[in-house]
N, CA and C of each residue as an Amber inpcrd file, in Angstrom:
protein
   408
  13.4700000 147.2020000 -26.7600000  12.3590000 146.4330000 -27.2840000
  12.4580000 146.4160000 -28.7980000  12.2790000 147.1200000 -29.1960000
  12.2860000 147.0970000 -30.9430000  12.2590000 149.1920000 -31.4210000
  12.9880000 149.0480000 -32.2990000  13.1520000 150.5230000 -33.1780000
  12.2020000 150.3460000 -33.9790000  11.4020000 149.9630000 -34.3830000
   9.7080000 149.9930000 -34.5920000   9.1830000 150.6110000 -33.8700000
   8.5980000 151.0040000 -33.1100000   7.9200000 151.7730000 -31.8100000
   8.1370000 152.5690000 -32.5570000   7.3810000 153.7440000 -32.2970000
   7.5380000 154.9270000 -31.7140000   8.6950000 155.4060000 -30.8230000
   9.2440000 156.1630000 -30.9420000  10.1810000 157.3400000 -30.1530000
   9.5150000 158.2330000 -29.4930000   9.7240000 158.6900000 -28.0290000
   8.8220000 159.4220000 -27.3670000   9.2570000 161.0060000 -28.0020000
   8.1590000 161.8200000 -27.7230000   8.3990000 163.1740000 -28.3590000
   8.2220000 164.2840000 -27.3640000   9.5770000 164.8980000 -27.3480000
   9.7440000 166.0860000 -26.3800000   9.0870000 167.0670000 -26.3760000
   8.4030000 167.7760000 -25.3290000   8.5480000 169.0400000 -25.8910000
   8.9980000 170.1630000 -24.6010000   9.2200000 171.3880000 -24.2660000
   9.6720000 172.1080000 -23.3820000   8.9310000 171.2630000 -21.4860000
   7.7460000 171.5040000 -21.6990000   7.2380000 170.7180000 -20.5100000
   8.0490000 169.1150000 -20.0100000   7.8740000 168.2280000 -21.4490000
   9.0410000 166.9630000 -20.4300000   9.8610000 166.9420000 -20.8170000
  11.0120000 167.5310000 -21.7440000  12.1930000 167.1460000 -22.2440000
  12.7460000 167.0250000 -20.9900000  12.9000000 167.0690000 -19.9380000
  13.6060000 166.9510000 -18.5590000  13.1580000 165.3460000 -18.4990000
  11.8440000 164.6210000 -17.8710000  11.1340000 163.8260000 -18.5940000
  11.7520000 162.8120000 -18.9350000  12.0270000 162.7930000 -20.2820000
  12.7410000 162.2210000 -21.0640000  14.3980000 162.1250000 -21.0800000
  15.0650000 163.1130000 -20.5790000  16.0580000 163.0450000 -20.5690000
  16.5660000 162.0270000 -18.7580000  15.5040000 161.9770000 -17.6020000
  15.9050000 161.3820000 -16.8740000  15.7320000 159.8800000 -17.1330000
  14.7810000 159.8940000 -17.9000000  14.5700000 158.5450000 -18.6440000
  15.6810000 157.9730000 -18.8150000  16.4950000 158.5250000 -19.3760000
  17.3410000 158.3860000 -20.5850000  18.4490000 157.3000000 -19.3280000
  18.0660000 158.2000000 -18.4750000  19.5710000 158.0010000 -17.0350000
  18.6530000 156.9870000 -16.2390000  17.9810000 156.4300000 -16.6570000
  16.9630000 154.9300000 -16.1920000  16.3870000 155.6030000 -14.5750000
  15.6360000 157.1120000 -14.5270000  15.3580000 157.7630000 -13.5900000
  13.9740000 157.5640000 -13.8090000  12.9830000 157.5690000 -13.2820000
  11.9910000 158.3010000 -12.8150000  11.5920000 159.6840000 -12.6440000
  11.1470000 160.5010000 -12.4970000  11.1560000 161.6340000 -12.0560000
   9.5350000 162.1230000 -12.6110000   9.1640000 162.6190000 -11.6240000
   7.8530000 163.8900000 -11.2590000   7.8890000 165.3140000 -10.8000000
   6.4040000 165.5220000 -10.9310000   7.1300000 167.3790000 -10.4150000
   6.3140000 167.4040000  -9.3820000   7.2430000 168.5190000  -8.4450000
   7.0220000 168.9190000  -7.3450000   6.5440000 170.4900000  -7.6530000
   5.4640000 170.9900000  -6.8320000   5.1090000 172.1940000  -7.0670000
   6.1110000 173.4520000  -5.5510000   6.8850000 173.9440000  -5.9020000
   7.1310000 174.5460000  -4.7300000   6.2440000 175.4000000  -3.5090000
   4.9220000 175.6950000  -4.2270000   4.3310000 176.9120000  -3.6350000
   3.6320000 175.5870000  -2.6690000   2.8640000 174.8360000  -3.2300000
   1.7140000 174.2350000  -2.7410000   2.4320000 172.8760000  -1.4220000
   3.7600000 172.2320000  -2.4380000   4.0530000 170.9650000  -2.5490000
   3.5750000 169.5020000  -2.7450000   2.2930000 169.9470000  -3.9330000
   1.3720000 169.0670000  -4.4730000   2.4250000 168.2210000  -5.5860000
   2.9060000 166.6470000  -5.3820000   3.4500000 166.0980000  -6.1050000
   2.3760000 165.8040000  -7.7830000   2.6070000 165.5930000  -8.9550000
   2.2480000 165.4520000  -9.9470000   2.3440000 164.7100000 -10.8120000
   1.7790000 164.1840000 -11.7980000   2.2160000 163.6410000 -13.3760000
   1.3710000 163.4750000 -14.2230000   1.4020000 164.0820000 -15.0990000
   2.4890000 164.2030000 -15.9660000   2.6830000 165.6700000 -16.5860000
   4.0900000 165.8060000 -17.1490000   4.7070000 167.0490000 -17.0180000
   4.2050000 167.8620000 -17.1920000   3.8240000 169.2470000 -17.0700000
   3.3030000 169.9660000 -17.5480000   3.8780000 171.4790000 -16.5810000
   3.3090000 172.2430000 -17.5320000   3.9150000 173.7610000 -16.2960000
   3.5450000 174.2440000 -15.6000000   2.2110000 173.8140000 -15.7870000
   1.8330000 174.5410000 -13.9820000   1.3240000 173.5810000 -13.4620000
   1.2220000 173.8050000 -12.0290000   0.4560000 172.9130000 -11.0500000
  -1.0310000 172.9450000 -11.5780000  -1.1730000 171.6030000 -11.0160000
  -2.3840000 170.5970000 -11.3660000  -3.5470000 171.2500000 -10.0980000
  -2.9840000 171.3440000  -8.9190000  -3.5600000 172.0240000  -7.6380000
  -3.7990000 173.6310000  -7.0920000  -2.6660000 174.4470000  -7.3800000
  -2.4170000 175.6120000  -7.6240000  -2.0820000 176.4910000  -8.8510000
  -2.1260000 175.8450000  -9.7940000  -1.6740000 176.5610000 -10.6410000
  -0.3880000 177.5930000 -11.0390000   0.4120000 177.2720000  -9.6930000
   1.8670000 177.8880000  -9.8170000   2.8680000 177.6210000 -11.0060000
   3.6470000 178.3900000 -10.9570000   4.5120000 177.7780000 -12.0790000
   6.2950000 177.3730000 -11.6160000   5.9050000 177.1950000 -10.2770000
   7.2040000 177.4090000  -9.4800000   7.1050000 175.9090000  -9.5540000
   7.9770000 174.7820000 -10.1140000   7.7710000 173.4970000 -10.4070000
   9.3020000 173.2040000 -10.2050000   9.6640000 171.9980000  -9.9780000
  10.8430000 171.4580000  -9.7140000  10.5790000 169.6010000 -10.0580000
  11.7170000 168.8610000 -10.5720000  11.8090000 167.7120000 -11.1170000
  11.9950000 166.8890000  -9.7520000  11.9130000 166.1240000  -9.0390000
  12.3870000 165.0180000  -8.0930000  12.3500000 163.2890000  -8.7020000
  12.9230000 162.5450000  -8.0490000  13.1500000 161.6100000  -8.6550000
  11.8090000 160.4790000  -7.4050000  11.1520000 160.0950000  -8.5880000
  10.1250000 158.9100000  -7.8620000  10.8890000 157.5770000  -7.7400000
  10.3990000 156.9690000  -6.4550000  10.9860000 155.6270000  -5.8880000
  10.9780000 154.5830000  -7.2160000  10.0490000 155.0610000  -8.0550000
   9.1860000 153.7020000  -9.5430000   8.4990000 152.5300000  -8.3060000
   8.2710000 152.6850000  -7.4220000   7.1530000 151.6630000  -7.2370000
   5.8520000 152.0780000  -6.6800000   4.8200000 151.5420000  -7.2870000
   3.6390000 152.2320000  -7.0160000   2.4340000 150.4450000  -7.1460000
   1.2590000 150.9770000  -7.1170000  -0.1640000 149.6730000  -7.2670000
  -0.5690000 150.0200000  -8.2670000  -1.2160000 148.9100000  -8.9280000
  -1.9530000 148.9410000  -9.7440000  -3.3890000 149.3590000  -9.4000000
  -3.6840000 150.5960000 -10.1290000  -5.4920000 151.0930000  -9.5050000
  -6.4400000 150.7140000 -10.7500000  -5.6680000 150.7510000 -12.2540000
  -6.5820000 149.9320000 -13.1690000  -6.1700000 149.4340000 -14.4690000
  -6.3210000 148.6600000 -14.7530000  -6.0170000 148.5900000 -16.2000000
  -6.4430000 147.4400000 -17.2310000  -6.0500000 147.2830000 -18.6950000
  -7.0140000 147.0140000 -19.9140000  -6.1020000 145.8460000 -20.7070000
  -6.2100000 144.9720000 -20.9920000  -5.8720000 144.2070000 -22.3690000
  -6.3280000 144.3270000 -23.0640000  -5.2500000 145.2210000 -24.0710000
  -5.2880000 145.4100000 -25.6590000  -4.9790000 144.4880000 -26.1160000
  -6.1890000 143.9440000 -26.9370000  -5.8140000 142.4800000 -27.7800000
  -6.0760000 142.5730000 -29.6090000  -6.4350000 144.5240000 -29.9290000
  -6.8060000 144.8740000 -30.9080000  -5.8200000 145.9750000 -31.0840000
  -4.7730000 146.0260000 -31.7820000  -4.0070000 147.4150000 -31.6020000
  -4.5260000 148.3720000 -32.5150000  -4.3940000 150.1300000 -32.0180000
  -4.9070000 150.5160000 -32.8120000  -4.1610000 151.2790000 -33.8170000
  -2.5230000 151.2360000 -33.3940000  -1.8130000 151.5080000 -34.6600000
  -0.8740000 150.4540000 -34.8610000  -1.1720000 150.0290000 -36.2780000
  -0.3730000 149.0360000 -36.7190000   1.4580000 149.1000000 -36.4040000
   2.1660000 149.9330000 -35.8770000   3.3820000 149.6170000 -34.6940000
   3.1800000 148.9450000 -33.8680000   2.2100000 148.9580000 -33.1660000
   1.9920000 147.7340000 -32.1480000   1.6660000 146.3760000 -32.4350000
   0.8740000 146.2830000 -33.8100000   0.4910000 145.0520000 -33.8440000
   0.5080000 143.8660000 -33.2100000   1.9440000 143.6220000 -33.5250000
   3.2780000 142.6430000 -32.9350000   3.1520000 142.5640000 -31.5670000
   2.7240000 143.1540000 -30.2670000   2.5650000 143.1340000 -29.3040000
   1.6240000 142.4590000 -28.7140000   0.2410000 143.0120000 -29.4690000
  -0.9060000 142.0490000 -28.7120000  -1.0320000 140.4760000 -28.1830000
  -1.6750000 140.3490000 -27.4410000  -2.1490000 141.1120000 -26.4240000
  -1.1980000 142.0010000 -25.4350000  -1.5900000 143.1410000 -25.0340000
  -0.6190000 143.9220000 -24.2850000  -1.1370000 144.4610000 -22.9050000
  -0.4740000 145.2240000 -21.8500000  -1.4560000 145.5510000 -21.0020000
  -1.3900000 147.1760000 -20.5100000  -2.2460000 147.8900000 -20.9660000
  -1.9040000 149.6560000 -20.5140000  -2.5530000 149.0790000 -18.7630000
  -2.2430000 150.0510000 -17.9410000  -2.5050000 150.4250000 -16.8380000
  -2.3410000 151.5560000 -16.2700000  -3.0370000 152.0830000 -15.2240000
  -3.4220000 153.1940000 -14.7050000  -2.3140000 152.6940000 -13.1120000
  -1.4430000 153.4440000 -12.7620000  -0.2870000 153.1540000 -11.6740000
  -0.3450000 154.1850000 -10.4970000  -0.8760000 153.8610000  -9.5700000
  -0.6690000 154.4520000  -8.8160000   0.4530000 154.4750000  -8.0220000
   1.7420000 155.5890000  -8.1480000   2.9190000 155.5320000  -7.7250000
   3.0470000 156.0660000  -6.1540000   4.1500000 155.1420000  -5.2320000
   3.9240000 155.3000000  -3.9990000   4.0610000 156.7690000  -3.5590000
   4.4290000 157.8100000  -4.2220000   4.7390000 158.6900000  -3.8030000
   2.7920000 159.6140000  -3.9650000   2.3870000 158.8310000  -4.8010000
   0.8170000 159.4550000  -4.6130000   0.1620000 160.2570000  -6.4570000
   1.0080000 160.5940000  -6.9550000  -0.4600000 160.4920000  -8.4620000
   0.1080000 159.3880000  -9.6200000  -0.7640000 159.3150000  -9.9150000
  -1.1610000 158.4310000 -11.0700000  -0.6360000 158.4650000 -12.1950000
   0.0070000 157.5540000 -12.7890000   0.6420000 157.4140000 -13.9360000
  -0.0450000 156.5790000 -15.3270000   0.0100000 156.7670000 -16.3710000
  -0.6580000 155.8080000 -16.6110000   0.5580000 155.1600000 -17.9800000
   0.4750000 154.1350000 -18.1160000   1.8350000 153.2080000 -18.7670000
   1.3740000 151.9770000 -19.2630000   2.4300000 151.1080000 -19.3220000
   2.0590000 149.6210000 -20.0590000   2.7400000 148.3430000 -18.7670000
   2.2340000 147.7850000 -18.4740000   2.9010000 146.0210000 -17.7400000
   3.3540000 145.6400000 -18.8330000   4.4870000 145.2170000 -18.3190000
   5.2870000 144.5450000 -19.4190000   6.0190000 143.5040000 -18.9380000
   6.6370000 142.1470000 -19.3000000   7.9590000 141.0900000 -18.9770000
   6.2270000 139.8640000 -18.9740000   6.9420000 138.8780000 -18.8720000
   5.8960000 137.5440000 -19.0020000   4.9510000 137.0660000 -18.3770000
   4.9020000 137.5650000 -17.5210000   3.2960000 137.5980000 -16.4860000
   2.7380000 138.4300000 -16.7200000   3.1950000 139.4580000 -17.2200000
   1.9400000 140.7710000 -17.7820000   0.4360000 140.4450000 -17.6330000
   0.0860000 139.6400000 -18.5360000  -1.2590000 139.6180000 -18.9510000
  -1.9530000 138.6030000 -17.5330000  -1.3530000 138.2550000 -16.1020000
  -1.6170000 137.9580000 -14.8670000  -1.7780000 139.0000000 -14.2610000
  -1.8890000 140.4260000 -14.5450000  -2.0200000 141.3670000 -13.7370000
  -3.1580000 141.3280000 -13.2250000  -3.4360000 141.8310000 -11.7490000
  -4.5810000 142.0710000 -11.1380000  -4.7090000 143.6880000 -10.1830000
  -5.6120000 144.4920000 -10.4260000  -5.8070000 145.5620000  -9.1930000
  -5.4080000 145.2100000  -7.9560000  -4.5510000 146.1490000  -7.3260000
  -3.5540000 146.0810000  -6.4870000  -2.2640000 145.7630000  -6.5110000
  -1.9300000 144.6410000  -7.4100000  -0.4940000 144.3220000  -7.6950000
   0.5850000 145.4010000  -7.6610000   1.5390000 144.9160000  -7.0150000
   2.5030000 146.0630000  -6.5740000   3.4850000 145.4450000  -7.7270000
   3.8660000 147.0920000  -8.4000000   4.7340000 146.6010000  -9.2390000
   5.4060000 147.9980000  -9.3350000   7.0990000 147.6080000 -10.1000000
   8.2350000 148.6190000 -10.4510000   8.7280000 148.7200000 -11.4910000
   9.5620000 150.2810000 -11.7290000   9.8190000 150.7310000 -12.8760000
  10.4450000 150.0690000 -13.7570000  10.1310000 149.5430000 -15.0830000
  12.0060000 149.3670000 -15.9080000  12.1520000 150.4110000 -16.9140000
  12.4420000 149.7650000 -17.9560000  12.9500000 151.6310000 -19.0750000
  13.1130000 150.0490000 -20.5230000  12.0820000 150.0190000 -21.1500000
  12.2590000 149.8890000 -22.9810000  12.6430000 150.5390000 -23.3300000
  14.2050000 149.8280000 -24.0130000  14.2000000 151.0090000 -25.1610000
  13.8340000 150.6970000 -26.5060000  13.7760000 152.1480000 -27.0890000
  12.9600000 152.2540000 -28.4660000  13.8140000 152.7540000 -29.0460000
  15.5330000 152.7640000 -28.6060000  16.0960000 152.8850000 -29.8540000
  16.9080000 153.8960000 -30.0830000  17.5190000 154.6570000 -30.2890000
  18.6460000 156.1400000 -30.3660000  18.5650000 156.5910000 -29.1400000
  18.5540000 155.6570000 -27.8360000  19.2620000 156.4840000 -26.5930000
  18.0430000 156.6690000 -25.8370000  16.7190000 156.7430000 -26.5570000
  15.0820000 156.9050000 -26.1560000  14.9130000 155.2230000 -24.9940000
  14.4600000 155.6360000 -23.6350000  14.2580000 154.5490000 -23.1190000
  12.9530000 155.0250000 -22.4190000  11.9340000 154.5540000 -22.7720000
  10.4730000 154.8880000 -21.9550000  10.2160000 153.9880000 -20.8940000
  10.0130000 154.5580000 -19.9020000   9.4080000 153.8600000 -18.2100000
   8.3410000 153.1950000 -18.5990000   8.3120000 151.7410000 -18.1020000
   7.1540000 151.0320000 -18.3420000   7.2320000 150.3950000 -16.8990000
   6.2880000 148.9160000 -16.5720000   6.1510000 148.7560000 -15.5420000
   6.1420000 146.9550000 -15.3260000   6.7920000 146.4380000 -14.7350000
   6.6370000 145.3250000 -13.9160000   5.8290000 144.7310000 -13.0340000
   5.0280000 144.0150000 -12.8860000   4.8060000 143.1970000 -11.3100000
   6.0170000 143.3590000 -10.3640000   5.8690000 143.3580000  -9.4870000
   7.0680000 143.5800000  -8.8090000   7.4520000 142.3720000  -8.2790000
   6.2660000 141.4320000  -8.2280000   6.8280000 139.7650000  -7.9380000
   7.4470000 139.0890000  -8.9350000   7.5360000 139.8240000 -10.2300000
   8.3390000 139.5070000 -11.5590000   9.8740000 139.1730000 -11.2610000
């Protein structure tokens, strides 16, 4: 997309994350104790609180459960974008993501629309998961 953006920023919890990114992956965590799937990264379970966590790779297709047109950005990096669309994704494998619709129907999105992963990149190898209509 443009080296303007922002670069996503690692830290011990997603550098995994980011690095499957990188390999145009998906990926969520699995809790071993519970097997409560999750997102976003973090070290312990969201359900149990274990710390026994493991990476798996998500299908990237999930529904749309909500989302907003930004037609006011609020940091001038985006400017250039507006109108844009964040959304709340519910991925088929079951939690919630929350990201941007992106490609030329974007701003046709509606609750429910089934849509899939792609990967913007922003530039030195950085490619962030964003999201499609899937009738795109």
């Amino acid at each position: 997309m443009s080296s303007s953006l922002p670069l996503p920023v690692a830290n011990a919890d997603s550098a995994p994350y980011w690095e499957a990114a990188r390999e145009r992956r998906l990926v969520i965590r699995k809790c071993k104790d519970c097997g409560e799937l999750h997102f976003m990264p973090r070290h312990l379970c969201p359900n149990c609180w274990s710390d026994q966590l493991e990476w798996v790779d998500a299908k990237g297709t999930g529904a749309v459960h909500s989302f907003s047109i930004i037609r006011r950005a609020s940091d001038p990096a985006f400017a250039h974008l507006v109108p844009y669309v964040t959304a709340l994704i519910d991925l088929d494998e079951g939690p919630r993501m929350v990201t941007n619709i992106v490609g030329e129907d974007a701003l046709s999105v509606r609750i429910g629309d089934r849509v899939k992963v792609t990967f913007e990149d922003r530039g030195n190898g950085a490619l962030l998961p964003q999201f499609v209509r899937a009738s795109a």
